[in-house]
N, C-alpha and C positions, 0 to 999 in steps of 0.2 A: 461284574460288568453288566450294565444292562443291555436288553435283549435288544432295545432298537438302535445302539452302538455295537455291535459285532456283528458280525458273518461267520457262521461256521462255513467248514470246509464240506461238501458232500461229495462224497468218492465216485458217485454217477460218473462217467466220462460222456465226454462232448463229442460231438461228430466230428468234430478236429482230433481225439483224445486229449484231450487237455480237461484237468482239474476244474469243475464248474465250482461258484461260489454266488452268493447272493451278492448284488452291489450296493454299493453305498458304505456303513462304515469302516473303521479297520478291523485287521483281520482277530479273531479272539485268540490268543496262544493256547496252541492245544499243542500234544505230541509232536501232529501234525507238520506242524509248521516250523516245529527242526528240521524235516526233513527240504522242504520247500526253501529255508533258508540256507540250509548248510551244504543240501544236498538236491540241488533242483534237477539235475540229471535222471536222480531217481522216479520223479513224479511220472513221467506216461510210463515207466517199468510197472510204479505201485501201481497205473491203473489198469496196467493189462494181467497184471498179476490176481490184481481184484476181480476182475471180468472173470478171470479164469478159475479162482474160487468160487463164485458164484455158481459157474458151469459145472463143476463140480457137487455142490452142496446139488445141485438140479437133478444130477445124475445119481446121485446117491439116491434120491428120491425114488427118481425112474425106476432105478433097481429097486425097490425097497414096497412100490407101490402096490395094493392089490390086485390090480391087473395080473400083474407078475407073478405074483405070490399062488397064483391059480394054478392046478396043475396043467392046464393046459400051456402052448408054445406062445414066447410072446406076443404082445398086441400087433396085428399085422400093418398099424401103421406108426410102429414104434421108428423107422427109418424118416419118416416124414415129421415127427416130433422132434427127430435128433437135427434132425438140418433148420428146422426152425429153430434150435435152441441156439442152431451154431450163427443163425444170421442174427438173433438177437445179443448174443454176447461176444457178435465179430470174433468167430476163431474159425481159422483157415481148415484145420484139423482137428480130429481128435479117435480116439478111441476107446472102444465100450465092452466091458465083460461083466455078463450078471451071472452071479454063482448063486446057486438056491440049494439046499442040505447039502454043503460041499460039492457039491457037482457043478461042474460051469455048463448052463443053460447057452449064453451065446459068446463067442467072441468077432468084433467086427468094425473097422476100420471106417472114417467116415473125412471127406477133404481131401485136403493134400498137404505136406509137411512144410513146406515153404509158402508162402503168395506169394506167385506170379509164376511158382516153376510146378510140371505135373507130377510129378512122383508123388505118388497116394499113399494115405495113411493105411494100414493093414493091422491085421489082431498082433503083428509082432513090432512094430514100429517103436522106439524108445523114445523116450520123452525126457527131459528136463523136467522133476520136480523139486528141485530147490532142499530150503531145508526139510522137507518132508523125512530126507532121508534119515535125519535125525532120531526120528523116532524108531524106524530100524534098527539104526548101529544098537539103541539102547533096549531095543528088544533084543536084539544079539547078545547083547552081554547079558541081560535078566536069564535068558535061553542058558547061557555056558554057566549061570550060577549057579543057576537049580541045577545044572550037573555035576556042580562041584569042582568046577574047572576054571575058576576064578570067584573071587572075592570082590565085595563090593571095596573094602576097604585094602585090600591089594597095593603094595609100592608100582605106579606102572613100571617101573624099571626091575622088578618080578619077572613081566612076559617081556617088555624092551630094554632089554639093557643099553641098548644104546640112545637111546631117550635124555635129552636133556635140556634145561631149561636155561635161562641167563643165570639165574641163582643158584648154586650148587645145593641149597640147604629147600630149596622148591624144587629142584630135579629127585633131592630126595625121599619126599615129603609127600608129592603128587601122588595121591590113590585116582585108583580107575570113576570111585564114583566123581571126584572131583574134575573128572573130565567132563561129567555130564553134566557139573550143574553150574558153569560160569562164572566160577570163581577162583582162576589161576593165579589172577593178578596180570595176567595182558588188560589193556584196554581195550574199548571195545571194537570190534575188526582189526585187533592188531593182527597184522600180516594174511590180512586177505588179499593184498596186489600180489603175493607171491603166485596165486594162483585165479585171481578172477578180476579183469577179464583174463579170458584162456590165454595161459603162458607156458614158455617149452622147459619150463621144473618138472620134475619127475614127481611122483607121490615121496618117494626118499629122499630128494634133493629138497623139495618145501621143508618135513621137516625136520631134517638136520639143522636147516635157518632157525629151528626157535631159538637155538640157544643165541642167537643175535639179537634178538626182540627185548630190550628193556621194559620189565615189568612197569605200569602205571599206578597199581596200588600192592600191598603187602596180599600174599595168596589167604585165603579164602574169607575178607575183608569186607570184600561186596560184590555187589553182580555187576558184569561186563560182558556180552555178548559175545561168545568167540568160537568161530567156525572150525579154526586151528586143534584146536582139545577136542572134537568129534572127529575129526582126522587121525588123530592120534587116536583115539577108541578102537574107529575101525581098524588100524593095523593093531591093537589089542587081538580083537576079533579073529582078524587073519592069523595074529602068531599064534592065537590058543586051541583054535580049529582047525589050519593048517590049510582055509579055503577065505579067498575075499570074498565081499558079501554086496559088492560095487565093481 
């Protein structure tokens, strides 16, 4: 398509938060604009979730910068860079820890947890990071491998026996690495309403529901997204450690 026929999408948010776009032609199909058409709800989430990547990629810097890096104590107007960073990528809150040779240099609290209510952000404040957590669980399990405390290739129903899927012959079938890498055969978000938005299912009670979920393709077929098989790792985790890790 040519270029003076499309619009790409730029993820900039507007002072409204709304998705900016060039005007004039139609829009170019990208990824994108699955989400914009299937799922329009999601677009001021993708954009505050973006902003908040951004803030992040900034701080990692922060931390990372040679100011920092000096043996001397942070830059003394390191709190006056953080609050401009927070009025440029509109976040209410946040909080900051720079560790330098293992040792954490500072921790410390910056906002407030809400907008419009006071309760301040603190070095212990918890946060909502999304899938981040993903790479945890799978650092967990890498951690209990090299102990020799699971197998990448593992039946899950080894450490869960009571694990089971709609398929008898994929309940028994399913290794642990197969949790990790989106190929159960759910489609993709199947049985994410069970638990998001926040619903009164227990971690046991989501999934015991898999074995209700009708497979959308044959297990390890192709990639499908699914948050449900990182849920089931983590209590992997928890039955093989004997400690949650969430």
């Amino acid at each position: 398509m040519a270029a003076e026929n499309a619009r790409e999408i730029s993820w900039g948010a507007s002072s409204h938060g709304q998705i900016q776009t060039d005007a004039g032609a139609p829009l170019r199909h990208t990824g994108y604009d699955f989400v914009m058409q299937s799922m329009p709800w999601c677009v001021p989430l993708a954009n505050r979730l973006t902003r908040r990547l951004e803030l992040a990629c900034l701080l990692v810097c922060l931390a990372t910068c040679p100011a920092l890096a000096a043996d001397a104590a942070p830059v003394s107007d390191l709190d006056l860079y953080i609050v401009k960073a927070m009025r440029t990528f509109e976040i209410p809150g946040l909080a900051v820890a720079i560790i330098k040779n293992g040792e954490v240099v500072l921790t410390r609290g910056y906002g407030v947890r809400r907008l419009g209510e006071p309760s301040p952000v603190d070095a212990h404040t918890l946060f909502g990071i999304a899938s981040n957590t993903k790479a945890f669980t799978a650092a967990a399990l890498g951690m209990l491998a090299d102990e020799g405390k699971v197998a990448w290739d593992d039946p899950v129903t080894k450490h869960l026996p009571w694990f089971q899927m709609y398929d008898a012959y994929v309940t028994r079938e399913m290794t642990v690495r197969d949790l990790l890498c989106h190929r159960s055969g759910l489609g993709m978000g199947a049985g994410d309403l069970l638990f998001w938005p926040p619903s009164t299912f227990s971690q046991d009670e989501i999934l015991q529901r898999l074995r209700f979920i009708k497979p959308a393709y044959s297990v390890r077929s192709r990639f499908a997204y699914s948050n449900l098989m990182f849920v089931v790792a983590g209590q992997v985790v928890a039955g093989v450690s004997g400690s949650m890790i969430f």
